[in-house]
N, C-alpha and C positions, 0 to 999 in steps of 0.2 A: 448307461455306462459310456465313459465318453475317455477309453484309454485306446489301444489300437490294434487291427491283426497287421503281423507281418505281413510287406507286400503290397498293403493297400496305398494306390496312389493317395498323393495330397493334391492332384491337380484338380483343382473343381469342375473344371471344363471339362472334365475326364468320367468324373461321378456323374457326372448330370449329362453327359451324353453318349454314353457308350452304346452302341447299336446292343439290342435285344434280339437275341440269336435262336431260333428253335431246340428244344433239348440244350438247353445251355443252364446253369444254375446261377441263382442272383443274391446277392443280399441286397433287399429294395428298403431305403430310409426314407427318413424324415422326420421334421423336427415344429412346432408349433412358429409362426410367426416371433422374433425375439425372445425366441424361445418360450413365450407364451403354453401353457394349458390347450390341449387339445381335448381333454375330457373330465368332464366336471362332478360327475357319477354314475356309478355304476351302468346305468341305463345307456349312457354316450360308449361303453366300450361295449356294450350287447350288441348296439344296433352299428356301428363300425365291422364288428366281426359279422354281421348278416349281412353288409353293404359289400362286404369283400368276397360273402362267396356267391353272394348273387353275381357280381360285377366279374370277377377275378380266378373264380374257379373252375369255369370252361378254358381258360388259357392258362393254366399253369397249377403243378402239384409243388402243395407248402412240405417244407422240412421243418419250419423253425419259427414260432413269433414269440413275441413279445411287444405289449402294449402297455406304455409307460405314463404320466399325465401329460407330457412335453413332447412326449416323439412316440415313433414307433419302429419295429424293428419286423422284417420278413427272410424268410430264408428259400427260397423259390426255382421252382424249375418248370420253363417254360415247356408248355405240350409241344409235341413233333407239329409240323407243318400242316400233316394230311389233316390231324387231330381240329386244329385252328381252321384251315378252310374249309372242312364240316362243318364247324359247327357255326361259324360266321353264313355257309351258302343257306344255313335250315332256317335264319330269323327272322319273321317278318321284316321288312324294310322302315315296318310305321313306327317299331319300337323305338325307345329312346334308350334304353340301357346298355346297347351293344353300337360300337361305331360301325358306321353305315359301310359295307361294302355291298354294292350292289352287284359287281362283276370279276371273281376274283382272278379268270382266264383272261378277260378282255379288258378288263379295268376301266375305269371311269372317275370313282370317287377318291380324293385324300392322297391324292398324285400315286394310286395303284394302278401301276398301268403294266399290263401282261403279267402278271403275278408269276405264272406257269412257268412263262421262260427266264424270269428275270430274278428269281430267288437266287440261283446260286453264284450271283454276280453280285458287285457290290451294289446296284440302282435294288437287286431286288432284297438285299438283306436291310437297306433301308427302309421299302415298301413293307416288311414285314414289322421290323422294329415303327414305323408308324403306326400300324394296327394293336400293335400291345402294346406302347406306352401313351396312346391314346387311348385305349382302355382302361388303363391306369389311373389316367388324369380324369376320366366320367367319374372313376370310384372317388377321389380322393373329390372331387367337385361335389358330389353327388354328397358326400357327408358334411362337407364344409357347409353346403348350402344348410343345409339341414339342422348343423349345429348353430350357425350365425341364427337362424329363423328359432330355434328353441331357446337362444341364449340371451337375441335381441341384440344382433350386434354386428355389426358391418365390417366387409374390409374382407382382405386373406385369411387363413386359419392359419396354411399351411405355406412352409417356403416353396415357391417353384421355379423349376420344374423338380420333382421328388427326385431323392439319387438311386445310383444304380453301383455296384460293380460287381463284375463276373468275377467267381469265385472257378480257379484254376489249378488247384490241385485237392486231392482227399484228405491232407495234412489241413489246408486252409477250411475245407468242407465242415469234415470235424471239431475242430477250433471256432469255429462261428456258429455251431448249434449251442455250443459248450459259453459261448461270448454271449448271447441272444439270453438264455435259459438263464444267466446269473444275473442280468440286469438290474433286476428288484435288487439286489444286495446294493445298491447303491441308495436304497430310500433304506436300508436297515431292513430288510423284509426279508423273512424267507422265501427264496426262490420255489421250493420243493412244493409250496403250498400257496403261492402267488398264484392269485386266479385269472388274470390273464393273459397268461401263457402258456405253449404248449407241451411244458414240460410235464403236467399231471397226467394229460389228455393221451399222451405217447405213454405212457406208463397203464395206464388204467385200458378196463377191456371195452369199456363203449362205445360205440359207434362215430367215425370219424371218416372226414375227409384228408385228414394229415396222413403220408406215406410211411404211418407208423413201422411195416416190417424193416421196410428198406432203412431208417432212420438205423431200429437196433442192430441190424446188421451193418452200419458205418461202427458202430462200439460192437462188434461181433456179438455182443450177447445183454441179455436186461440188467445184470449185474455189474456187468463195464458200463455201460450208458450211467447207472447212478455212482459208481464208484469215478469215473472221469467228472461228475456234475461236482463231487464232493472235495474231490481234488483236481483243481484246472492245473493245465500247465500257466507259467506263468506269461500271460497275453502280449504282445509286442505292437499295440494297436494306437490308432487314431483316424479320429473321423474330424 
């Protein structure tokens, strides 16, 4: 879908570098090289959706995707601070999955330096959005590699660096799950039975990492959530 929510800047300098804030909510894009194919079968969006929550699930609970052939779409809320420097202080150092923070009191790596005292200043709110959009960018490297090596084919997949913008009020929150969920209408597909998104998966009772209560509780109840999906308001958007 490529119309627009209200509010969303058009400065691209804006999308692509807004500091990543703890407990903050994001809608995180992107788009395939000239608008290129990012997935070519079934198998390339299975293994995309593994690579994200290997990668991406310790630092942030999803609201909202959708994965399209050309782009994709996240709806995201970054874990609290304490949540991210647990889980960053517990992983080996040897790993490659996770950005190296070796000292997050004393700091050392990827220009973190005092984490402890410097977060709630502006050096430290950068030190933190370094650690989770350089986690981001392992995820999104980490499939590209993977798809060039299966597809035979060199170069970028993806534009970078991925974009970002903070999602700033409940009117916008709601509106972008509702934005995200109907994308397949734009390949003619039904949205309600498009398989990869998480519109079923918030609906159905199976086991999930999506913040399924909380989602129906922004539509107060399971019957607004499909009755809002079935009738959007009319979008005021651009990406």
């Amino acid at each position: 879908m490529t119309k627009v929510i209200k509010g969303y800047l058009k400065n691209k300098m804006n999308i692509r570098n807004e500091i990543l804030v703890p407990e903050a909510y994001y809608h995180i894009y992107n788009r395939g090289i000239n608008s290129d194919k990012i997935f070519s079968s079934e198998e390339n969006y299975l293994f995309f959706l593994s690579k994200f929550a290997t990668y991406l699930n310790p630092i942030c609970d999803v609201f909202a995707y959708c994965l399209m052939p050309n782009h994709f779409h996240f709806l995201i809320r970054i874990k609290s601070e304490d949540e991210i420097r647990n889980f960053f202080k517990a992983q080996n150092p040897k790993t490659k999955t996770f950005v190296k923070v070796q000292n997050f009191d004393k700091g050392i790596t990827d220009k973190i330096q005092n984490f402890d005292k410097l977060n709630n200043h502006e050096k430290g709110l950068h030190s933190f959005d370094s650690i989770v959009s350089k986690q981001i960018g392992k995820f999104i490297s980490s499939y590209s590699q993977a798809y060039n090596k299966v597809s035979n084919r060199h170069g970028s997949l993806l534009e970078s660096p991925f974009k970002r913008k903070r999602i700033d009020s409940d009117e916008y929150l709601r509106n972008l799950i509702l934005y995200i969920h109907l994308n397949p209408t734009d390949l003619k597909q039904n949205f309600e039975v498009y398989k990869f998104s998480s519109y079923k998966s918030i609906l159905s009772n199976s086991k999930t990492k999506l913040k399924r209560e909380e989602i129906i509780n922004i539509f107060d109840d399971v019957e607004n959530f499909i009755y809002s999906h079935r009738h959007p308001p009319k979008f005021d958007f651009s990406f």
